[in-house]
C-alpha positions as CSV (number, residue, x, y, z in Angstrom):
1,X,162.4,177.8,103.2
2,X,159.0,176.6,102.4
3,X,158.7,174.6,105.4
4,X,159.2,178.2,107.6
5,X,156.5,179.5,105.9
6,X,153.8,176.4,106.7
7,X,155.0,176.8,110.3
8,X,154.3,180.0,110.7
9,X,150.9,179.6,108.2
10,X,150.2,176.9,110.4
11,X,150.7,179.5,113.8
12,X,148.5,182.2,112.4
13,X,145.3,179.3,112.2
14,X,145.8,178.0,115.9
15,X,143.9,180.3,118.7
16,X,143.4,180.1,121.6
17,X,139.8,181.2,123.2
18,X,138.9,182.4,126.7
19,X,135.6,181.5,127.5
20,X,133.0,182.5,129.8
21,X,129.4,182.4,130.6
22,X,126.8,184.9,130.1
23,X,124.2,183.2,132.1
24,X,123.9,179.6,130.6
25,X,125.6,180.7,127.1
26,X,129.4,179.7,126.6
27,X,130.9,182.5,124.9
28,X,134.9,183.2,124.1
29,X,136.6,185.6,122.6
30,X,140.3,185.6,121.1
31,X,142.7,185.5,124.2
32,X,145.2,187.9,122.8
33,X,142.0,190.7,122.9
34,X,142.3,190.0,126.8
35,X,144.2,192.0,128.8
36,X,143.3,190.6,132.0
37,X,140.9,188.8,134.3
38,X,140.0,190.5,138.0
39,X,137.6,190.7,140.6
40,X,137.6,194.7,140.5
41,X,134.0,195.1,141.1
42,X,133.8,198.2,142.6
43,X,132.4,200.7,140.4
44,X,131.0,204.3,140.3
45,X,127.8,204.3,138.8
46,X,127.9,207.3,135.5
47,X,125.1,209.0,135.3
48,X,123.0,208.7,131.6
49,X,125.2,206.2,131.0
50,X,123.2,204.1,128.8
51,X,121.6,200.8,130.6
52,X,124.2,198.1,129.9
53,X,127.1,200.2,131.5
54,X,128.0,199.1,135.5
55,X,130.1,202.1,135.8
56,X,133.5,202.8,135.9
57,X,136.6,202.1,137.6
58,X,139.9,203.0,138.3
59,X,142.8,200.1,137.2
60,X,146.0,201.2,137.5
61,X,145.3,204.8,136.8
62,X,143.6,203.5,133.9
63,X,139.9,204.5,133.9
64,X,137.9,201.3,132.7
65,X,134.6,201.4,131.5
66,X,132.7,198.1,132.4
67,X,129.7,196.6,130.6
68,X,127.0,194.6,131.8
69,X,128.1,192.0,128.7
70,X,124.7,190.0,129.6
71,X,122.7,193.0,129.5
72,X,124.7,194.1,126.5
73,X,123.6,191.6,124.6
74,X,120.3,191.4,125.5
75,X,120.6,188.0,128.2
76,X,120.4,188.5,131.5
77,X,121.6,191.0,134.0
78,X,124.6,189.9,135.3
79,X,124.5,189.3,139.1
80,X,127.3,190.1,141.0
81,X,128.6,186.9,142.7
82,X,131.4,184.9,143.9
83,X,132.1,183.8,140.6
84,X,131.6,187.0,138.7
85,X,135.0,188.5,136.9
86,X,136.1,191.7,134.9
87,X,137.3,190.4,131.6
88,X,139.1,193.9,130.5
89,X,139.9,194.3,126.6
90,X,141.9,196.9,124.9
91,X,139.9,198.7,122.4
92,X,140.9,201.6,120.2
93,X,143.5,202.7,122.7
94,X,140.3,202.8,125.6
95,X,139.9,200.0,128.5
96,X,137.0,198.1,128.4
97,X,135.6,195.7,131.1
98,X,133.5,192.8,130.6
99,X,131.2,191.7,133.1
100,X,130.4,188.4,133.0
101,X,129.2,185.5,135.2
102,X,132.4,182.8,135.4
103,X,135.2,182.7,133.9
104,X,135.2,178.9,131.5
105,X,138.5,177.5,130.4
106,X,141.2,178.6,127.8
107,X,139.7,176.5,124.5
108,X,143.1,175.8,122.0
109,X,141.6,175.2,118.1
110,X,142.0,175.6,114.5
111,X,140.7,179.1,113.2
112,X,138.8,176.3,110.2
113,X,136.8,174.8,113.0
114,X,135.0,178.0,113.2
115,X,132.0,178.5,111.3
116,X,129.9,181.5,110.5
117,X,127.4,182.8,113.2
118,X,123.9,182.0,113.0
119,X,121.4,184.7,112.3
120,X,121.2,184.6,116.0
121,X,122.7,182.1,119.2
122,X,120.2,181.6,122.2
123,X,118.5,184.6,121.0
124,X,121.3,187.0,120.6
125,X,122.0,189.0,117.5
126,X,124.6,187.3,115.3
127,X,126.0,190.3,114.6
128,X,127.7,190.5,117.9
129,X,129.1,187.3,117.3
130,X,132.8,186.5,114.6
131,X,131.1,182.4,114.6
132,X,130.6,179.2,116.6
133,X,133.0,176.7,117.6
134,X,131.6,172.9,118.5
135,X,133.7,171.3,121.1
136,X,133.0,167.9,122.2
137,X,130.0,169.2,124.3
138,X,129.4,172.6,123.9
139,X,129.1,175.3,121.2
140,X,130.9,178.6,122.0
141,X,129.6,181.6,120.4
142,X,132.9,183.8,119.9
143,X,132.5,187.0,120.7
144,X,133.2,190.2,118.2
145,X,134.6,192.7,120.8
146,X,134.4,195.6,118.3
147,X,130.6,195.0,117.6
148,X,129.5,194.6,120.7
149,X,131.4,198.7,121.9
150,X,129.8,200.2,118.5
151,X,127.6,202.7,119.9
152,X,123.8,201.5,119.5
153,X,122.5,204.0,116.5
C-alpha cells in the first residue's frame, strides 16, 4: 500500500513547464494552466483598455482577452512576428491570452528544483513570478498566472 502512495507523492512533485520568451527572458509556466498555443493574432483593439491589453478575440465563440505579457510585466512590447504565439490560460472561468515572442520547449523537473523568486528577475517584479528553475544553461523565471491578471490597484 505504501508504495501507491510514494508513486503518486512522487507524480504530484514532477511538472512539466512550457516555456517561452519575453524578449531575451526564458519564462514558463505550469503546462497544465495552458490551454493551448495559436497564431490567432488578429485582435480588436478595446478602447480604455489599460496599456498592456492587445485586444480581444473571438476562439471558438470564446471571447479571449490577450495581454501584451512583455508589456505586462514591464519588458518590452511584444512585436508581432513570425514567431509570435497566443499562449491562452484558463483563469477563474475567463480566457486569457498570452502574447509572447516564441514559444521555448516543454522543460520536465522536480517541483524541489524550484527555488523562491528573487526580489526581482531581469528587472521584473518577483511578485509576478511562483520561483526560478536552473537548467543546464538557462534560468526560467516561472510564471504566477494569477498575479500577473490581478487588476493593477
Amino acid at each position: 500500500m505504501e508504495h501507491t502512495v510514494e508513486a503518486a507523492k512522487s507524480s504530484i512533485e514532477n511538472v512539466d513547464l512550457a516555456t517561452f520568451f519575453i524578449g531575451d527572458a526564458l519564462c514558463g509556466m505550469d503546462i497544465l494552466k495552458v490551454q493551448e498555443i495559436n497564431k490567432l493574432l488578429n485582435m480588436t483593439v478595446v478602447p480604455q483598455a489599460p496599456e498592456y491589453v492587445k485586444g480581444i478575440l473571438n476562439l471558438r465563440g470564446q471571447i479571449v482577452t490577450v495581454i501584451d505579457l512583455g508589456r505586462k510585466l514591464g519588458l518590452s512590447i511584444t512585436e508581432i512576428g513570425p514567431d509570435t504565439r497566443n499562449m491562452i490560460v484558463n483563469s477563474q472561468n475567463e480566457y486569457i491570452g498570452f502574447l509572447v515572442d516564441r514559444i521555448g520547449d516543454v522543460v520536465k523537473t522536480d517541483i524541489d528544483k524550484v527555488e523562491p523568486p528573487p526580489s526581482n528577475i531581469g528587472g521584473v517584479q518577483g511578485r509576478y513570478f511562483e520561483g526560478v528553475l536552473k537548467t543546464e544553461n538557462s534560468l526560467v523565471g516561472i510564471l504566477n498566472v494569477e498575479e500577473v491578471l490581478k487588476e493593477e490597484s
